[in-house]
C-alpha positions in Angstrom: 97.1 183.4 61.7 94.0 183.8 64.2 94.3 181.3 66.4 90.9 182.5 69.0 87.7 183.0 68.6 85.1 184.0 70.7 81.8 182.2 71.4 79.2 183.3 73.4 76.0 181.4 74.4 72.9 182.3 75.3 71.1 181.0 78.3 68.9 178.6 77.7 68.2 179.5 74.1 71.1 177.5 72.9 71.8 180.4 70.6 75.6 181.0 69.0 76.9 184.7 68.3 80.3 184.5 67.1 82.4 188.2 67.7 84.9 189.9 69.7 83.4 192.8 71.3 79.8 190.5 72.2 80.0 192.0 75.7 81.6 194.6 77.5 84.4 194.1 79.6 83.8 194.0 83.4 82.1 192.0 86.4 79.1 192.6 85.0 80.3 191.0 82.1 80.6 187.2 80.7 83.3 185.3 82.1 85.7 184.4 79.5 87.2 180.4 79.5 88.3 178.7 76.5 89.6 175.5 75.2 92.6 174.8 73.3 93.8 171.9 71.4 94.6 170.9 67.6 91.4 172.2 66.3 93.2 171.9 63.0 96.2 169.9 61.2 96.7 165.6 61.3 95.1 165.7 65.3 92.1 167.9 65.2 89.8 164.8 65.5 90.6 165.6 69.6 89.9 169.1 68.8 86.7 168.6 67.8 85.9 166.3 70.6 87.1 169.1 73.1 85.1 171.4 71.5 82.2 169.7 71.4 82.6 169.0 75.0 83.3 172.2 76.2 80.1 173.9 73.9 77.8 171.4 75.4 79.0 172.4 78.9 78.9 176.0 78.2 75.8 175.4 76.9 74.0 173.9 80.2 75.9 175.7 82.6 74.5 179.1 81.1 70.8 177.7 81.1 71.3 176.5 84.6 72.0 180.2 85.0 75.4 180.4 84.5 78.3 181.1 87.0 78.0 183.5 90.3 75.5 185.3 87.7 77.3 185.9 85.0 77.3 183.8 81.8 80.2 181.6 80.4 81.9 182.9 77.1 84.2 180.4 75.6 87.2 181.0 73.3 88.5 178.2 71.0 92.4 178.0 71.0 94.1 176.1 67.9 97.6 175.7 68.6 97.6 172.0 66.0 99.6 170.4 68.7 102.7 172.5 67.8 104.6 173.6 71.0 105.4 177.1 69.7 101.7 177.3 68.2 100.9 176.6 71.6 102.7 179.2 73.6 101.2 181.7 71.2 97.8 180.5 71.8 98.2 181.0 75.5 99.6 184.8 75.3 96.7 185.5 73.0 94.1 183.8 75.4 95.9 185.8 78.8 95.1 189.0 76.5 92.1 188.1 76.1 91.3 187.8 80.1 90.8 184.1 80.1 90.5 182.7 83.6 90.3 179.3 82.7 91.3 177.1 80.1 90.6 173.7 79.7 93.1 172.6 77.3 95.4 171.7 75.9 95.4 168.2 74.2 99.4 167.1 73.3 101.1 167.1 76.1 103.9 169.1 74.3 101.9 172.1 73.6 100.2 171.8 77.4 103.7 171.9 78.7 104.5 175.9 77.3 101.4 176.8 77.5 101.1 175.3 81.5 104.2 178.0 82.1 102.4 180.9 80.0 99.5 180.2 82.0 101.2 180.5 86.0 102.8 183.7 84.7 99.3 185.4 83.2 97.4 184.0 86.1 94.5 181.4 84.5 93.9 178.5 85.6 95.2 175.3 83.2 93.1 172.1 83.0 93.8 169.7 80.6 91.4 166.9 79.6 94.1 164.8 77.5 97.7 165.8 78.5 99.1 162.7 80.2 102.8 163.3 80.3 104.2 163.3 84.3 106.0 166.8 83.5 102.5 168.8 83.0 101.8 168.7 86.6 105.1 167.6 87.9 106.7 170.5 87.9 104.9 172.3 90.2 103.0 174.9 88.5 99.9 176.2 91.1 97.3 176.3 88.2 97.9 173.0 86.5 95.0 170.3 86.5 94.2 167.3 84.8 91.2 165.5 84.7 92.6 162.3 82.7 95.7 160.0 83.8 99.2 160.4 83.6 101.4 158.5 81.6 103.1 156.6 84.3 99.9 155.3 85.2 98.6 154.2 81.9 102.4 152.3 80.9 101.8 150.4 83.7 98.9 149.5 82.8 100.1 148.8 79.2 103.5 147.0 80.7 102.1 144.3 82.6 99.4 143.4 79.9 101.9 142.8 77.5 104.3 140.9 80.2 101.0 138.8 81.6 99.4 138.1 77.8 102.4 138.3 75.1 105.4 136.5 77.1 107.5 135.2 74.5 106.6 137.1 71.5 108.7 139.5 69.8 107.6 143.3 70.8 108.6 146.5 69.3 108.1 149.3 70.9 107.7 152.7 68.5 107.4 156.3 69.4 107.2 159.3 67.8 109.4 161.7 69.7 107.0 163.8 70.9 106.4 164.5 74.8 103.5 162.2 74.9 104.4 159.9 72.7 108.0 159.2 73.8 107.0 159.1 77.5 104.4 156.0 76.8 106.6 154.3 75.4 109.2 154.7 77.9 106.8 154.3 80.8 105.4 151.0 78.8 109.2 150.0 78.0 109.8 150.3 81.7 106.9 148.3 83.3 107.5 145.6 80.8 111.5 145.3 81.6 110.6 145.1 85.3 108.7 142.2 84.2 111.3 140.4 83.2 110.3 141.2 79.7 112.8 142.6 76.8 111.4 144.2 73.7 113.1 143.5 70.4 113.2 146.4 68.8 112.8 149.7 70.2 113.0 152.8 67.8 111.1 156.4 66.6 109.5 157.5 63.6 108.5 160.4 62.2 105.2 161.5 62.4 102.6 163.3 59.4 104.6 160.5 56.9 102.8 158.6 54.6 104.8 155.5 53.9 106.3 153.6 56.9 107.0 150.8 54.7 110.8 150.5 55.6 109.9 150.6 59.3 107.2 148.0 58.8 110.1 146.0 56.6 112.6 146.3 59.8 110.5 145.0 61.5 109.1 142.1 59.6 113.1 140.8 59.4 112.7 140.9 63.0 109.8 138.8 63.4 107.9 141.3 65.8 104.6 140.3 66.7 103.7 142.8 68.6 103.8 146.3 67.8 103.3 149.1 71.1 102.5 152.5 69.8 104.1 155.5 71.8 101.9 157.7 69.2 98.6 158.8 67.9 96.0 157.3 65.5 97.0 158.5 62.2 100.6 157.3 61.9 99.0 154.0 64.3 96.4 153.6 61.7 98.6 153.7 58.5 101.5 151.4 60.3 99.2 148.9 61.3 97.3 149.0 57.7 100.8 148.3 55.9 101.9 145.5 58.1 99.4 143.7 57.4 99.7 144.5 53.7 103.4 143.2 54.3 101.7 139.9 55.2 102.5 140.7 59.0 100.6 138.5 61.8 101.1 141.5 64.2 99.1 142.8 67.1 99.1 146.8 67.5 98.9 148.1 71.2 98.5 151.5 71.9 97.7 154.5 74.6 94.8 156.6 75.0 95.4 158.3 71.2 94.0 155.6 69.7 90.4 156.2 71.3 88.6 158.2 68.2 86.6 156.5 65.5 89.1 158.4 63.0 91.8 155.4 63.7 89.5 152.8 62.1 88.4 154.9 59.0 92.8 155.1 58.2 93.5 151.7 59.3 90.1 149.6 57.8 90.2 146.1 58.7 93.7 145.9 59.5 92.8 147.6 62.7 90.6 144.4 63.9 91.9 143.2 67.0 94.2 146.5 67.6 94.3 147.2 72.1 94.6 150.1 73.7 94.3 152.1 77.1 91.7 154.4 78.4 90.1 155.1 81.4 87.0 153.2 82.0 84.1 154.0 79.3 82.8 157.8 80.4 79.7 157.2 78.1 78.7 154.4 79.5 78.7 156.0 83.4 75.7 156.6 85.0 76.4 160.3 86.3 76.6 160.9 82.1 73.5 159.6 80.9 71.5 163.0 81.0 74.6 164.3 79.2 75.0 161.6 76.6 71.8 161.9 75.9 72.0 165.7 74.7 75.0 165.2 72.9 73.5 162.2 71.1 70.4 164.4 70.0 72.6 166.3 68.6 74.2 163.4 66.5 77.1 163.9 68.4 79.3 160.5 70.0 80.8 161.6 73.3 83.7 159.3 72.4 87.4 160.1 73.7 87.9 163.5 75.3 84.3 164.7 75.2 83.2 164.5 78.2 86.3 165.1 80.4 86.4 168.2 78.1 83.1 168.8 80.0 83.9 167.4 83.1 87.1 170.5 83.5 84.5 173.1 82.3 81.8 172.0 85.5 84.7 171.6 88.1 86.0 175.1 86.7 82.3 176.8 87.5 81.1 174.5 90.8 84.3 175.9 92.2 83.7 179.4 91.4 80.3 178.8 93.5 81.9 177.5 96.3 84.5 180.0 96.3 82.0 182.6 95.3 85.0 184.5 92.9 86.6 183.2 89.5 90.1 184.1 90.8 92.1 181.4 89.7 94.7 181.5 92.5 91.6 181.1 94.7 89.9 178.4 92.9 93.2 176.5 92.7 93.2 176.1 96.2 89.8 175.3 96.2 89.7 173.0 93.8 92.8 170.8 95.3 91.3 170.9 98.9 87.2 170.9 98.3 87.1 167.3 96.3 85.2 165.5 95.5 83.5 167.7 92.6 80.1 166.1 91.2 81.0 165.6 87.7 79.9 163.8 84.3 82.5 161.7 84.7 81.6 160.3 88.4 83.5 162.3 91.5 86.7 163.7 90.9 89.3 164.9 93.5 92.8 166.1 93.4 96.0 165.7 94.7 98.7 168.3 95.3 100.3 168.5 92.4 96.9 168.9 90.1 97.0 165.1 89.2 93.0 163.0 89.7 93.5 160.6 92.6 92.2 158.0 90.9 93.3 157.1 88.0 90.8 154.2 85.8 92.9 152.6 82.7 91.2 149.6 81.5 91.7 147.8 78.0 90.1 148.1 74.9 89.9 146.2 71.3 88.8 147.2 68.3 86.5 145.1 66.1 84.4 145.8 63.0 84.9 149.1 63.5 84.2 150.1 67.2 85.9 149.5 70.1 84.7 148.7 73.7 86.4 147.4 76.9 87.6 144.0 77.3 85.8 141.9 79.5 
């Protein structure tokens, strides 16, 4: 399976040449990056927005000239947010001289990939991967530009405690690094609250039916429904609930924030919460940005622009340094914060982790979602 491909962009023309051997090898050369993510399978709706983000930032950082005078060629990595996918992804991309990847999504292909990575020496920033391990384990190249899961169950913890005391909650995961760790860190913040779920059990995700699940928990009288998960299996369990004649409310992380949730749950998904950070579109240092991708008929929802926001601290880095050696740019990059970025300034701490985390609430009604007020 060919899991890379190679795009380069030209300055300023906002040309596209697909091919392998576009430029010769060298300093004089492009600098190679990539993105990685599920580009394809039942996620790739976050592959496309990592995509998108990272062409658009290739894009204007070439016509702006580009990086220490060399131009930005980017690789797309599709590891379907399989683990082993993942690690094979990563050797390929090392082979190919990457020096920086912003990427991956699922926090359980970033984790094999993150170790892949520190041995090949590029630098790792992921725009999505929220599980504490990524950067807990003391890798020197790993970077995140969104929050960490501890933070965001917090977040979702004390909501439910503060707004659903009383009711009946099940909590649901799928198993999966990200996934299970939500849930847990959720699970956790509510108990400290003095709040017990009812129910609290996995599922297996890329299923059609969760009927039975949705029937356990119907006998149960549940509620409220948290979602350690993503969209698709969110979508469907929340659409047959209410089939079932369920009065639930579905609550769920940072995978629920792409357009794709609605069109599988329909109007069963009115009135669905979840967590992100604070709307990126609707910041000020993104308006120049929004307003490209939106000429281009493209919504900047989800991981868009802190796809974009890795790719700029990646190259203002490189300036500052004045190389694209990623030890080098590690330590610059942890100690020269903040970075200007679409996103508003970004610095980091130690371990690779932003040092200030933003999760607000969301609903979804008719079909969009925005931040509660």
């Amino acid at each position: 399976m060919q899991t890379t491909r190679r795009l380069v962009l030209g300055a300023g023309l906002g040309a596209l040449t697909i091919g392998r051997e576009a430029f010769a090898q060298g300093a004089s050369g492009p600098i190679r990056i990539a993105t990685a993510g599920p580009m394809t399978g039942q996620y790739a709706a976050f592959g496309t927005q990592m995509r998108e983000g990272a062409t658009q930032a290739v894009t204007d950082i070439n016509a702006a000239g580009g990086v220490l005078g060399r131009q930005l060629a980017l690789e797309i990595g599709d590891d379907a947010c399989d683990p082993r996918q993942a690690v094979s992804v990563a050797n390929q991309l090392a082979a190919r001289r990457v020096q920086f990847v912003a990427g991956h999504f699922c926090s359980g292909s970033s984790i094999p990939a993150r170790d892949v990575y520190a041995e090949e020496g590029v630098l790792q920033m992921s725009p999505a991967s929220t599980n504490p391990r990524f950067t807990d384990e003391g890798k020197w190249n790993t970077f995140r530009t969104c929050g960490r899961d501890d933070q965001q169950g917090l977040v979702a913890g004390r909501y439910i405690v503060q707004n659903f005391r009383g009711k009946k909650v099940a909590i649901l995961h799928d198993n999966s690094a990200y996934g299970k760790g939500l849930a847990d860190e959720t699970k956790k913040a509510m108990n400290a609250g003095g709040m017990q779920e009812t129910m609290y059990a996995a599922y297996t995700p890329g299923e059609r039916d969760y009927n039975a699940l949705v029937s356990r928990m119907k006998a149960a009288g549940i509620e409220v429904i948290y979602l350690g998960g993503y969209h698709t299996e969110g979508g469907l369990i929340i659409r047959q609930a209410k089939e079932q004649g369920m009065n639930v409310t579905l609550i769920g992380g940072d995978s629920l924030v792409t357009n794709e949730f609605w069109q599988i749950a329909g109007n069963a998904g009115e009135g669905t919460l979840m967590t992100f950070s604070s709307d990126p579109r609707r910041r000020p240092t993104a308006a120049e940005v929004v307003a490209r991708f939106r000429a281009r008929n493209v919504d900047p929802e989800g991981y868009v622009l802190y796809t974009y926001a890795a790719i700029q601290i990646f190259a203002e880095a490189a300036k500052k340094a004045n190389t694209t050696d990623p030890r080098r740019l590690a330590q610059v990059i942890k100690a020269d914060g903040p970075w200007q970025t679409v996103l508003g300034p970004i610095s980091f701490d130690a371990k690779g982790d932003v040092t200030v985390p933003d999760y607000v609430f969301y609903v979804w009604r008719n079909g969009t979602y925005a931040e509660l007020s």
